[in-house]
TIMI-254094 format. One record per residue: x, y, z of N, C-alpha, C in turn. Coordinates in steps of 0.2 Angstrom, whole numbers, plus 5000, padded with zeros to 4 digits. Each point is the difference from the previous one (the first is absolute). Example, Ala and Ser with C-alpha at 12.3 -4.5 7.8 and 13.67 -1.06 7.14 Angstrom:
506649725039499650065000500450065000;499850054996500450065001499650055003;
END
This chain:
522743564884499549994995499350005004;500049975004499449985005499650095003;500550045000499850075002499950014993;500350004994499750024994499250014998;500149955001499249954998499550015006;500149995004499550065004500050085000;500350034998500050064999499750014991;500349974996499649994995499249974999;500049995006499149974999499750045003;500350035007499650055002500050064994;500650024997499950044995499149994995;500249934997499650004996499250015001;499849975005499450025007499950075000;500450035002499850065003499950064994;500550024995500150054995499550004995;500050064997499450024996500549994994;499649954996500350004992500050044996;500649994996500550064997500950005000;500050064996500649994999500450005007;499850055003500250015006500249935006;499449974999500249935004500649974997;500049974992500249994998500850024998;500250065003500650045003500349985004;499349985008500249965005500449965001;499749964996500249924999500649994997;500050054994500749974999500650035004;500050065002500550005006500149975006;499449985004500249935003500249944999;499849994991500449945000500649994997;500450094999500550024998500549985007;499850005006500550005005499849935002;499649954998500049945002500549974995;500150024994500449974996500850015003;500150085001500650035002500449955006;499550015004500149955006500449974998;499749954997500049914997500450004995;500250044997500750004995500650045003;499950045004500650035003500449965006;499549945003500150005006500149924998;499649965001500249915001500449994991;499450014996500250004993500950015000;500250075001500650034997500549955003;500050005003500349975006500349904997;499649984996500449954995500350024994;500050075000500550024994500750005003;500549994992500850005003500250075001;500550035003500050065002500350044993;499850064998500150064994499449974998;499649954999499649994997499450074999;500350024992499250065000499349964997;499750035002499449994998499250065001;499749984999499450064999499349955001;499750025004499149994997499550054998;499749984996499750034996499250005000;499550055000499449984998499850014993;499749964998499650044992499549995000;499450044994499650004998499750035004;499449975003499550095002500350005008;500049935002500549995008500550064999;500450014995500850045000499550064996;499550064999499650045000499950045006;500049935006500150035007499249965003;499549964997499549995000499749924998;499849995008499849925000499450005002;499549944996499350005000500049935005;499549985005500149945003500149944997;500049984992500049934996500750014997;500350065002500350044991500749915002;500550014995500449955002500750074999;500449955004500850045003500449994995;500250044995500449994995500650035003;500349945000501050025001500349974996;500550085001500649974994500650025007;500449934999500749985004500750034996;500050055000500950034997500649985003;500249974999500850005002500749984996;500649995002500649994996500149925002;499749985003500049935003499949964996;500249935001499949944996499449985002;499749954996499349985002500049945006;500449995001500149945005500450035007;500350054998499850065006499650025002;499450024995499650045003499549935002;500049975000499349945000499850015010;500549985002499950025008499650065001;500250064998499650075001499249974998;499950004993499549994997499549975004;500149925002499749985002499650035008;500550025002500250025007499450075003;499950034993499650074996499449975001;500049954994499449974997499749985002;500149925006499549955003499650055004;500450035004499350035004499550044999;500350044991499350035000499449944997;500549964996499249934997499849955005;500350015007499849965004499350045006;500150074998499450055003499549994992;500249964996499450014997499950064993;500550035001500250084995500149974991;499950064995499849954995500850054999;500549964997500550034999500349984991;500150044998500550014994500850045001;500449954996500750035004500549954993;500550064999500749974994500450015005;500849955000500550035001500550044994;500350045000500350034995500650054999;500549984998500450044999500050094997;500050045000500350054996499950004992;500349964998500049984993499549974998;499849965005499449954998499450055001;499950025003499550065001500050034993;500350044998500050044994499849954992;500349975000499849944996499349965002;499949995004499249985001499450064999;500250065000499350064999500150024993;500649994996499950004991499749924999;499949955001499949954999499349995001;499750035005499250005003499950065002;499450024997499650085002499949985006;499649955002499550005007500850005006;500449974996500750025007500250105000;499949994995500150094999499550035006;499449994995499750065004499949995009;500049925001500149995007500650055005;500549984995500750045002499950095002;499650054994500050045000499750045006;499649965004499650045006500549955008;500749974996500349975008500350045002;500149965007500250065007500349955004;500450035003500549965004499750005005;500049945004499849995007500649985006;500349964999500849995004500449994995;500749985005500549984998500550084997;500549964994500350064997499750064998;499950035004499650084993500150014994;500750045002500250024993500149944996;500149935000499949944992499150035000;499549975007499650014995499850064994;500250055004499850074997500449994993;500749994999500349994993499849944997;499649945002499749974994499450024998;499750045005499250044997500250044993;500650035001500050074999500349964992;500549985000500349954994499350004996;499549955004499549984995499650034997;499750065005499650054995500450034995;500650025001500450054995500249944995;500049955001499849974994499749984996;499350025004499349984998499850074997;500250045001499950074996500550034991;500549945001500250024993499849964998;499449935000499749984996499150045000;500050055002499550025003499250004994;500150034992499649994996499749924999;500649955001499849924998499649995007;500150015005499849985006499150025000;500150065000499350045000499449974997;500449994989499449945000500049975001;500449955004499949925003499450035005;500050055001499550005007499450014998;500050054994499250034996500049924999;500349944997499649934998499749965007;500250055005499949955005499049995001;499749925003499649984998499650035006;499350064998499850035004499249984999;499849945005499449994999499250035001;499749994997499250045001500150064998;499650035006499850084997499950025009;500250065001499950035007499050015002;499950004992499150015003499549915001;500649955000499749935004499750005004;499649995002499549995007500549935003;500550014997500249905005500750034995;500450055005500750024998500649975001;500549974997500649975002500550095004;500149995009500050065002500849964999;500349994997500749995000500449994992;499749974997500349984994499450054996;499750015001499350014995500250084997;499650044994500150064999499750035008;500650065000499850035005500449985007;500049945001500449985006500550015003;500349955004500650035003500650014995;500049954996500649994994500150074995;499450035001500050034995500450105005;500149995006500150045004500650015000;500249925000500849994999500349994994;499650014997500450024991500250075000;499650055001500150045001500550045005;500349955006500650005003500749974997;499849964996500549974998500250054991;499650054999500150054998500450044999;499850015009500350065002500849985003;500049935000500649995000500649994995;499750004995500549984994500150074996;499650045000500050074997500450035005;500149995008500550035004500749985001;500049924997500649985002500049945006;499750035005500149975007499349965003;500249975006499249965002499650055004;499449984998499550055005499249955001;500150045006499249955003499550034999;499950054995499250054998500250024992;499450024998500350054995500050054999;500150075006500150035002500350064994;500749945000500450054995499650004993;499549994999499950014993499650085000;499950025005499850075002500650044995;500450015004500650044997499949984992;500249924999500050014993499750014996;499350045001499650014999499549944995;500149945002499549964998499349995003;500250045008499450005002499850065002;499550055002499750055004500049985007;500050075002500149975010499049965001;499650044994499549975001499849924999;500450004995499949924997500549965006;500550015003500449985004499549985008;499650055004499850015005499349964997;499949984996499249994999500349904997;500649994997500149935001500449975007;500150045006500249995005499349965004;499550055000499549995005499649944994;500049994994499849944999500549955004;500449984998500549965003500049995008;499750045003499849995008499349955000;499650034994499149955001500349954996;500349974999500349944995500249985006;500550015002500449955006499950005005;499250055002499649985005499549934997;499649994996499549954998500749965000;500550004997500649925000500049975006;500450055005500050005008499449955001;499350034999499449975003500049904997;500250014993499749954996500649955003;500650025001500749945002499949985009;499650045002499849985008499749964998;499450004995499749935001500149954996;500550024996500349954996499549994993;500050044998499549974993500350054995;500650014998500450004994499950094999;500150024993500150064998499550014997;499349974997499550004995499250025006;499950074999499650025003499349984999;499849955002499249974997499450045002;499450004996499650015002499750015009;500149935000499849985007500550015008;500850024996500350035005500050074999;499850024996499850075001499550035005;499549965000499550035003500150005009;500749945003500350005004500750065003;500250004996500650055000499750075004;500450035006500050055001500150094996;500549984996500250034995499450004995;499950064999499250014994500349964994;499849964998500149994992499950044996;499750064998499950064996500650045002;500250005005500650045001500849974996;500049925001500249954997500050004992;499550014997499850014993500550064999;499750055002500350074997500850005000;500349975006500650005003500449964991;499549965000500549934994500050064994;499250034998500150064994500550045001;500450035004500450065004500549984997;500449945003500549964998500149984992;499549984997500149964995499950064995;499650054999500150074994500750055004;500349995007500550044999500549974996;500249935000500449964999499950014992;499449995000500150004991500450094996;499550045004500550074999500650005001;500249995005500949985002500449954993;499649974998500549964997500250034993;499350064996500050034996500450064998;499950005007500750085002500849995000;500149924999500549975003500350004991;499749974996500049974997499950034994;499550084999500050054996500150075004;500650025001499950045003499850074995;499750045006499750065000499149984998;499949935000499250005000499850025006;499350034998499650015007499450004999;499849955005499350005001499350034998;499450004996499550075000499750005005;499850075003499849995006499550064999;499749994994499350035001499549974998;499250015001499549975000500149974991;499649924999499749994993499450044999;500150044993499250014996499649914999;499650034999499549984999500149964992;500250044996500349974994500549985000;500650005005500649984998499649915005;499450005005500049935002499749974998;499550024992499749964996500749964995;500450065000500349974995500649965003;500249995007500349955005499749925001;499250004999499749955003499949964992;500150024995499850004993500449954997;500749995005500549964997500049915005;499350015006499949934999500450005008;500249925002500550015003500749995000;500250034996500650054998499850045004;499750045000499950055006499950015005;500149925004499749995007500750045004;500549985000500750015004499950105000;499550044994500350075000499450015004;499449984999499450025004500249995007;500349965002500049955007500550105003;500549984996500450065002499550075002;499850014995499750085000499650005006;499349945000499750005005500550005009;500449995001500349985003500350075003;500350054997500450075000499150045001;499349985000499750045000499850054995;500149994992499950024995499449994999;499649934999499150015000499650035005;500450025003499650015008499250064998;500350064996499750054996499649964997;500049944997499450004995499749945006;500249955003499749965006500250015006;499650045003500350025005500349965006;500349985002500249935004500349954999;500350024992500249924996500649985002;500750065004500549975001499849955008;499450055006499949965004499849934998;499549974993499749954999500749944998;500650024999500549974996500349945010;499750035005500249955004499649965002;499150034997499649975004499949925002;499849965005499949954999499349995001;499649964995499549965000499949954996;500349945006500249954996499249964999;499849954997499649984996500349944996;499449964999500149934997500450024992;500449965001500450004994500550104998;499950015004500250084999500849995002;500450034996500749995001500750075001;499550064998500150065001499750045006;500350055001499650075004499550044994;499550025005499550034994500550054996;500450054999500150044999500549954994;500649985003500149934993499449984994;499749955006499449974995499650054994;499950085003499750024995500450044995;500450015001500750034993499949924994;500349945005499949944995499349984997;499650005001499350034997500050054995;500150045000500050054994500549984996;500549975001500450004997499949944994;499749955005499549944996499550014998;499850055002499550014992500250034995;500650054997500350004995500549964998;499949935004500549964997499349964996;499649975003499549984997499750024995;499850085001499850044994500749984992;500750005002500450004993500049934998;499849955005500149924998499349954999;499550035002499649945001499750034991;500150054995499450004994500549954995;499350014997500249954993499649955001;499949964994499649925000500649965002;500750015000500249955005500249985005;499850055005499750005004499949925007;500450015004500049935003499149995004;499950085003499250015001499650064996;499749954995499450034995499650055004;499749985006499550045002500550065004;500750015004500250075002500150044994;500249944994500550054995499350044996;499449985000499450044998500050055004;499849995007500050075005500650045000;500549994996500650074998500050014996;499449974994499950034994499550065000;499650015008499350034998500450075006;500750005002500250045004500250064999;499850044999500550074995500250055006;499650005008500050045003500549995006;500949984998500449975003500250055003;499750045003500250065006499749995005;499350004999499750005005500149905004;500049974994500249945002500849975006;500550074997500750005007499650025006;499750065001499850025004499549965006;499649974997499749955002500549965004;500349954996500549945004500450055003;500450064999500450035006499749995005;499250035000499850015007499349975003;500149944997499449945001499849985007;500749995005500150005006500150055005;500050074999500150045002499450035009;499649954998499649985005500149945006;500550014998500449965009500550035002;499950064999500350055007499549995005;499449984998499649985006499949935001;500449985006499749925001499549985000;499749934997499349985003499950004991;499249975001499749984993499950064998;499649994992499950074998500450054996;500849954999500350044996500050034993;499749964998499650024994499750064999;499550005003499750064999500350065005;500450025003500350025001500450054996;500449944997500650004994499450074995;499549964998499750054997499750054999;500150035006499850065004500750064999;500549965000500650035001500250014993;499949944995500250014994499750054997;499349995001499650084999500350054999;500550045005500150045004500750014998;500449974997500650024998500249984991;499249994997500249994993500550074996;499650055002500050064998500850024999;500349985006500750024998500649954997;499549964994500149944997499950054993;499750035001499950024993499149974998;499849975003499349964997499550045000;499549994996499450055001499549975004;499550025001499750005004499549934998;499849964994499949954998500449965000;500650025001500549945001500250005007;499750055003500149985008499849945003;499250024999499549954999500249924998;500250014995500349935000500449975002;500250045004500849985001499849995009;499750035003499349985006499749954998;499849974996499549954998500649925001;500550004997500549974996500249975010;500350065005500149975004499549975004;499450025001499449985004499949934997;500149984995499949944998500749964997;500550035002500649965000500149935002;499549955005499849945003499649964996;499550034997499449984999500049934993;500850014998499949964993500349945002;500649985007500349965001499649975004;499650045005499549965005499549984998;499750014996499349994996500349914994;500650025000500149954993500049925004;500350015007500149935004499350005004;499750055001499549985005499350004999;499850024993499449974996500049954996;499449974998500049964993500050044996;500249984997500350024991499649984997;499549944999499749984998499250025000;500150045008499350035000499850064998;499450014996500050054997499750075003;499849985006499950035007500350065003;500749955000500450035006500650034995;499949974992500450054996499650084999;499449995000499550065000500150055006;500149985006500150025006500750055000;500649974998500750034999499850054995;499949994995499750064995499750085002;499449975002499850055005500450035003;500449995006500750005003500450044995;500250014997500550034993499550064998;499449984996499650034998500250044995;500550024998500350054994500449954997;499849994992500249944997500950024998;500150075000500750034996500649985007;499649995006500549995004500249935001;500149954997499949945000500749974996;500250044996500649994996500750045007;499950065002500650015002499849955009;499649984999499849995009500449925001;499949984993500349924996500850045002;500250014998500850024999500350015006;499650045004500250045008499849925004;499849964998499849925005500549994997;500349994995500749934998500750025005;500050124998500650005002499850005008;499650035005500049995004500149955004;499849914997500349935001500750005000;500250024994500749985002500450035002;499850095002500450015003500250005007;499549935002499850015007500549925003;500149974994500549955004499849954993;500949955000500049944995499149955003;500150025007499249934998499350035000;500050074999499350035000499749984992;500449994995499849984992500349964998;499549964995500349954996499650004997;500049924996499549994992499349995002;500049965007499250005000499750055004;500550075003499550055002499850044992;500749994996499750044996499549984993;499849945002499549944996499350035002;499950015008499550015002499850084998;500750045003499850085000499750024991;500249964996499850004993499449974997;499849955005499449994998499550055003;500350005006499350065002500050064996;500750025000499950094993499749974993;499849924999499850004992499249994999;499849985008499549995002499650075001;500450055005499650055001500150054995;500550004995500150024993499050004997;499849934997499450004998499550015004;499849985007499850025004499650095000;500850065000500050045001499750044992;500149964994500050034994499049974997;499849955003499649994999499450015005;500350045006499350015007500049925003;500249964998499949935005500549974998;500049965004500749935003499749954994;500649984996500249954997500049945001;499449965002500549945005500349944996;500050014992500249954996500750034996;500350045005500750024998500649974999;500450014996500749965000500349975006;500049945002500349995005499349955004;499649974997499549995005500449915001;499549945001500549955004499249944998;499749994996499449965003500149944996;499849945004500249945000500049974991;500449974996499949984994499749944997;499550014997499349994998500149915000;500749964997500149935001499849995007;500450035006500149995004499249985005;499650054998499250005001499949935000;500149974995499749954993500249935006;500749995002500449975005499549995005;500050085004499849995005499249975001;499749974996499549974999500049955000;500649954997500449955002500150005009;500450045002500049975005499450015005;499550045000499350015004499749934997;500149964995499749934998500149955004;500950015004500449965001500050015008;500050045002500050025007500449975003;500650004998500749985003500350035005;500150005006500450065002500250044999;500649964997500950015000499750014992;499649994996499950034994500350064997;500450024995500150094998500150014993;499950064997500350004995500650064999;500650035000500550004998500150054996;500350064997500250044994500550045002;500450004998500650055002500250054993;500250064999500150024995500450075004;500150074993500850025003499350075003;500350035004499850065006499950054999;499750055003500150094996500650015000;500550005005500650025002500449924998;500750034998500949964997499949975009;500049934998500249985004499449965005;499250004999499550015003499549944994;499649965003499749944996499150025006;499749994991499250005003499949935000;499749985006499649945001499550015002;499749944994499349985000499749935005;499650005004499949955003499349995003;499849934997499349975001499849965006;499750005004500049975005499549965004;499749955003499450015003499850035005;499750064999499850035005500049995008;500350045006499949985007500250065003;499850025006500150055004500849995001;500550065000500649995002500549994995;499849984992500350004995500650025002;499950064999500750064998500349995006;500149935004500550005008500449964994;499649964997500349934998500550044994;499850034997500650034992500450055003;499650055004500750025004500549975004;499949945004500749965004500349964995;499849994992500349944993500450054998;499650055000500750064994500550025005;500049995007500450055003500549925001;499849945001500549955001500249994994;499950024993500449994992500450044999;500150095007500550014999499650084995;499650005002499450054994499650065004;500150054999499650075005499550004994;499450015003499350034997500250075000;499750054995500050064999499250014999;499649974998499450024997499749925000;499150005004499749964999499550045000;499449964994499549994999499549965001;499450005001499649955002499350004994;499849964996499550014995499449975005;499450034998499549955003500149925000;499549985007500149924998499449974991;500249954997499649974996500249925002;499550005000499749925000500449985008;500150045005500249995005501149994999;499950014994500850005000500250075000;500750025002500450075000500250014996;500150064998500650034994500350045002;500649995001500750075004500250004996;500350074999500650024996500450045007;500949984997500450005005500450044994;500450055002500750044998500749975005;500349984998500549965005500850014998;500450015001500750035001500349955005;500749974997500449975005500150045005;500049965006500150025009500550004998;500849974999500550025001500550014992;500849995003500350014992500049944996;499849945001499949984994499649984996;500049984994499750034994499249944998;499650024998499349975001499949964992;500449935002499749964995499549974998;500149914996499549945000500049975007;500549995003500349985007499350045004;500050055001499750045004499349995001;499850014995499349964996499849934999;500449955000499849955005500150005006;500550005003500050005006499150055004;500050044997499550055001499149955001;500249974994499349974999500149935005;500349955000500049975005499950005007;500350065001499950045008499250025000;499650034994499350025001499749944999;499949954997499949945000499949965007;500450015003500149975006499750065006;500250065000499550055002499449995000;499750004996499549994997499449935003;500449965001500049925003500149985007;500350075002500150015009500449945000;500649994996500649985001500550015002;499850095003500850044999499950045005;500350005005500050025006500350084999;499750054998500350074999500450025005;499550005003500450065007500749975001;499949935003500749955000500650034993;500050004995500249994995500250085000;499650075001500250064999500450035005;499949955007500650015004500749985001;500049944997500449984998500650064994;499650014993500150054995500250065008;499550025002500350095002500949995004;500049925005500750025002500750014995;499949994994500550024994500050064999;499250055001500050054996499650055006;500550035001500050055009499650064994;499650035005499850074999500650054998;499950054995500450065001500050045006;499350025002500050055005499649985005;499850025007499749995003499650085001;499149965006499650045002499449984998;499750055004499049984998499749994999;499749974999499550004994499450045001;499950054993499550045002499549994995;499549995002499249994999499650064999;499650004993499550064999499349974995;499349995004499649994995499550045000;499950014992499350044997499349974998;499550025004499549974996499950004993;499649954998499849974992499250015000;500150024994498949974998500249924999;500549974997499849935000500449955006;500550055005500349975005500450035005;500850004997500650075005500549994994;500350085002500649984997500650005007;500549944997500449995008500850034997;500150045002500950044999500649985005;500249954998500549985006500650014997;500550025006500650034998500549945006;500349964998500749975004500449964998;500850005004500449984999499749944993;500749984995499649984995500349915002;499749944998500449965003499949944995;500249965001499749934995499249975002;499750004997499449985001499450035003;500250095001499650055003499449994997;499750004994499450014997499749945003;500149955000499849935002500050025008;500350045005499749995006499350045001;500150074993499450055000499449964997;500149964996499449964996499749965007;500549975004499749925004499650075004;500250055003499550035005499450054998;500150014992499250025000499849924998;500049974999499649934998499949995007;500349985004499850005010499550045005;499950064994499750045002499450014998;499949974992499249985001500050034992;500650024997500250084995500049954992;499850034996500549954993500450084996;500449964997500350074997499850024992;499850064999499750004993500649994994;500650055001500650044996500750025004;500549985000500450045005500550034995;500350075003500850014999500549995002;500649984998500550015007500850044994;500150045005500750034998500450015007;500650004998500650005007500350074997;500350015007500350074999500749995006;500650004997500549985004499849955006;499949975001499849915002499250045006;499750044996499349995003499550004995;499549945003499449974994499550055003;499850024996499350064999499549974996;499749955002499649964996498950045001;499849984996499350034999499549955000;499849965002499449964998499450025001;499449984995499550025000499449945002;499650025006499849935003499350014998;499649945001499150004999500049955007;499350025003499949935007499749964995;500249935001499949965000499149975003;499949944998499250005002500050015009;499550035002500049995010500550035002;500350054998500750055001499850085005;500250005003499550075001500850044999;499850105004500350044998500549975006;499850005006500649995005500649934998;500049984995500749974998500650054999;499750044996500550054999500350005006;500050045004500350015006500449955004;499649934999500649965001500549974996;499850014995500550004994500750065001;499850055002500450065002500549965006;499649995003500349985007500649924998;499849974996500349934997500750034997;499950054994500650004998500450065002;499750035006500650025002500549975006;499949955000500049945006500749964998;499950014991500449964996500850005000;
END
């Protein structure tokens, strides 16, 4: 054992991962087993004692990964109380080296009877291989089971088509073993070719002959299977599971893109295989989509996403985007992005004909998209656009955008589009960004910087599909890229630069504006009379967005306010979305706050006092924040980590500050204490998260005796944080 395990270590150290090593391995632990059961093991059996050992599952394939676990099956005619000494005698040494073993004793009978009883013992069974003891039993209980597994062959197959195949091969963060595409899906396709031949087999090899595969499709899911069990190889030396992450990709020697393509390979032969299996005489189209057969593919929504994914995949759009089957691996990960671009932009298109048949009518859950699909008639040039929004990250670096629409330009034509609608369909991706990033990173309220975006669009017709192309674009870039408050904001900006553009100027008294309510004024004169500290007045009412409350709040005036309401809200368990600040009157404050329960539970009266006695005491410098939100953060760990990155714009009345980091309990409240530290007051903020990162926007003014140089060390403050 002790030679084992050194020669197995030196293996793992020195071999280039792949199946190849992976062949290594398991034949050197094929003759440390042999050894160990033919030799001390056998030797506590009573004499005529037959027996067999067995490998299954990918180990019995012929192929071991350095985590993989040693599935044995123990055959013999023996009693279990005979065999117990063998067993044991087998067993402690490999779990005394550490080895992850799985292991049945079993008779003949009991064997056959346990692979009808459980698929997962079946399909284990189907890729075993004798490693010592009896041959011939092992080889006749192999054989027994497949041939018995083959005259159930129809029922088996679908148990396998139900088997749970998760994600998608184009994840930027793959399951490389259970996931679509992975190793599982390699060995369905063995376990295939075993039931359709009768006997066990360690490839799918024979599905050649049956003609379920092509030697092409067969040689092209081989060399996947070598970049799959190279990255595994890589991921189980360090021990970090079978889910390729962002962040262990960018470590792995193994290209991820090669990885990417490898899981597509796999997971569209697999689906072919199963179709051929299933309806025989189908075969595959293996000629280019027109242009109208992909309008009228992308037209049914995503329904259509699994045929697109495909075509794109075999190189079918290639002719109308040049590059598209290469874009189907590419990686360009990005916040909140859950796809390869090639993915991501088939789902796009596809979510904007799903938007386009669901978002009209007055009932409508979003009034303002479901208008911009009423003003949309020109739903050709609008696929074309989302197909090819991104097609400007074939070049890394910024600037994708206008890239994209330089390229889109240039391949409308064999879209069928005219040359007006090339144009737009150019314009569409050049400003693909401009709706979601404008909607968090401006005031809304200002009639300014709504004017500024306008200009930026400058063509009022492009506003309705430019709307449609931001919604599908968001969601098809990941569950945390959209929600109700991105699409509160995205809507108010298209309702704003809707009149804006129709009228030659910014609306600044559009739907959606926030200004303090006229009792509240009335109050806050009261308390400028009173000059209490801990003084406030109080309004809670229901939010733009299901599930969101605006609050009103009156306050005595003081440099640092907004530290004090951001550490209240975030200890009651409350995230700010949107803060406003009105002018001071009579030396009192008037904020308006958007707020959203921080966690799952549900925002009562409870919450609401609790809320108001914490500002109270806030307010009265009772309440020790920082203490009390560190306490709150060790309950509630960040999602993700990294950081924090910092960008400010000058202002004619101050900066705007764009901070992006991990999102955490009481983030806005460390952002607030360090412009207030910094000499800064805050006019307006926004904050939205994107899969646990805060992308927040505050709008600063200096404060009296402030000069320009805080900036910079406010830059330097939060990124410190």
């Amino acid at each position: 054992m002790r030679r084992y395990l050194e020669e197995r270590q030196e293996l793992i150290g020195a071999a280039a991962p792949g199946t190849t090593s992976a062949r290594r391995l398991a034949l050197l632990t094929d003759e440390m087993l042999s050894d160990l059961a033919e030799g001390p093991a056998a030797a506590s059996l009573p004499r005529r004692t037959r027996w067999s050992l067995i490998a299954l599952g990918g180990y019995g394939a012929g192929a071991l990964l350095p985590g993989s676990d040693l599935d044995l099956l123990i055959v013999s005619n023996a009693s279990a109380a005979e065999l117990r000494p063998f067993v044991e005698t087998l067993l402690y040494p490999l779990w005394d080296a550490g080895l992850s073993v799985g292991h049945q004793v079993r008779s003949r009978r009991e064997q056959v009877r346990a692979i009808r009883e459980d698929v997962t013992v079946l399909t284990a069974t189907l890729t075993g291989r004798v490693i010592a003891g009896d041959t011939s039993l092992g080889a006749d209980v192999l054989r027994v089971c497949a041939t018995d597994a083959a005259r159930r062959t129809d029922a088996t197959i679908a148990l396998l088509h139900e088997r749970p195949r998760t994600g998608s091969p184009y994840l930027l963060e793959p399951d490389l073993k259970e996931g679509a595409g992975g190793r599982r899906d390699f060995d369905e396709l063995t376990w295939t070719a075993s039931l359709l031949t009768g006997a066990p087999q360690s490839d799918p090899s024979p599905l050649v002959s049956l003609e379920v595969l092509d030697q092409a499709d067969y040689t092209r899911l081989v060399k996947a299977a070598d970049t799959i069990a190279a990255a595994r190889w890589e991921m189980h030396v360090a021990q970090l599971g079978s889910v390729m992450t962002e962040e262990l990709a960018d470590e792995l020697l193994t290209d991820p893109s090669l990885v990417q393509r490898a899981l597509a390979d796999t997971h569209h032969t697999l689906l072919r295989a199963r179709r051929r299996v299933t309806e025989p005489g189908w075969a595959a189209e293996e000629a280019p989509v027109a242009a109208a057969d992909f309008f009228d593919l992308v037209s049914r929504g995503s329904a259509s996403l699994a045929g697109l994914e495909e075509t794109a995949w075999a190189g079918h759009l290639d002719h109308l985007v040049p590059g598209m089957s290469a874009l189907m691996s590419l990686r360009r990960p990005g916040i909140a992005h859950t796809r390869t671009v090639g993915a991501h932009s088939l789902a796009c298109a596809a979510e904007s004909s799903e938007i386009m048949a669901l978002a009209t009518g007055s009932g409508s859950e979003d009034p303002v998209l479901a208008a911009s699909t009423a003003r949309v008639e020109d739903l050709r040039t609008l696929a074309v656009a989302a197909l090819a929004h991104d097609v400007g990250k074939t070049e890394p670096g910024p600037g994708h955008a206008e890239r994209g629409a330089v390229a889109v330009r240039a391949i409308t034509a064999r879209f069928g589009l005219s040359e007006e609608q090339a144009e737009r369909a150019a314009a569409l991706v050049r400003h693909h960004l401009l709706l979601a990033t404008a909607a968090s990173g401006i005031d809304l309220d200002d009639p300014a910087e709504i004017e500024a975006v306008a200009k930026l669009l400058g063509d009022p017709t492009l506003l309705a599909p430019l709307h449609i192309l931001t919604v599908a674009d968001s969601r098809a870039t990941g569950p945390g890229a959209w929600n109700a408050w991105h699409a509160d904001l995205v809507g108010t900006l298209v309702s704003r630069l809707d009149a804006a553009l129709a009228s030659g100027q910014s609306n600044g008294a559009a739907t959606g504006s926030t200004p303090a309510h006229e009792h509240l004024e009335a109050l806050a004169q009261k308390i400028a009379d009173n000059r209490a500290p801990a003084g406030h007045v109080l309004e809670i009412g229901s939010g733009p967005i299901p599930g969101s409350y605006r609050v009103n709040v009156a306050a005595p005036d003081r440099h640092g306010l907004l530290v004090i309401f951001a550490g209240t809200f975030a200890l009651a368990g409350l995230d700010i979305l949107a803060a406003n600040s009105a002018p001071s009157r009579s030396g009192v404050a008037l904020d308006t706050f958007i707020v959203t329960s921080a966690t799952l539970a549900p925002v009562g009266a409870d919450t609401w006092n609790r809320f108001e006695r914490m500002l109270a005491a806030s307010l009265a410098g009772r309440l020790a924040l920082s203490v009390r939100l560190a306490e709150r953060r060790r309950h509630y760990a960040p999602r993700v980590s990294g950081m924090t990155e910092v960008r400010i714009e000058q202002d004619p009345r101050g900066a705007l500050l764009h901070v992006r980091a991990p999102d955490r309990v009481g983030l806005l409240y460390d952002f607030a204490r360090a412009v207030s530290e910094s000499g800064l007051d805050v006019r307006s903020l926004t904050a939205t998260s994107r899969a646990g990162w805060a992308e927040d926007t505050l709008r600063l003014e200096y404060a009296t005796g402030t000069g320009a140089g805080a900036l910079g060390q406010l830059a330097m403050r939060l990124r410190e944080l």
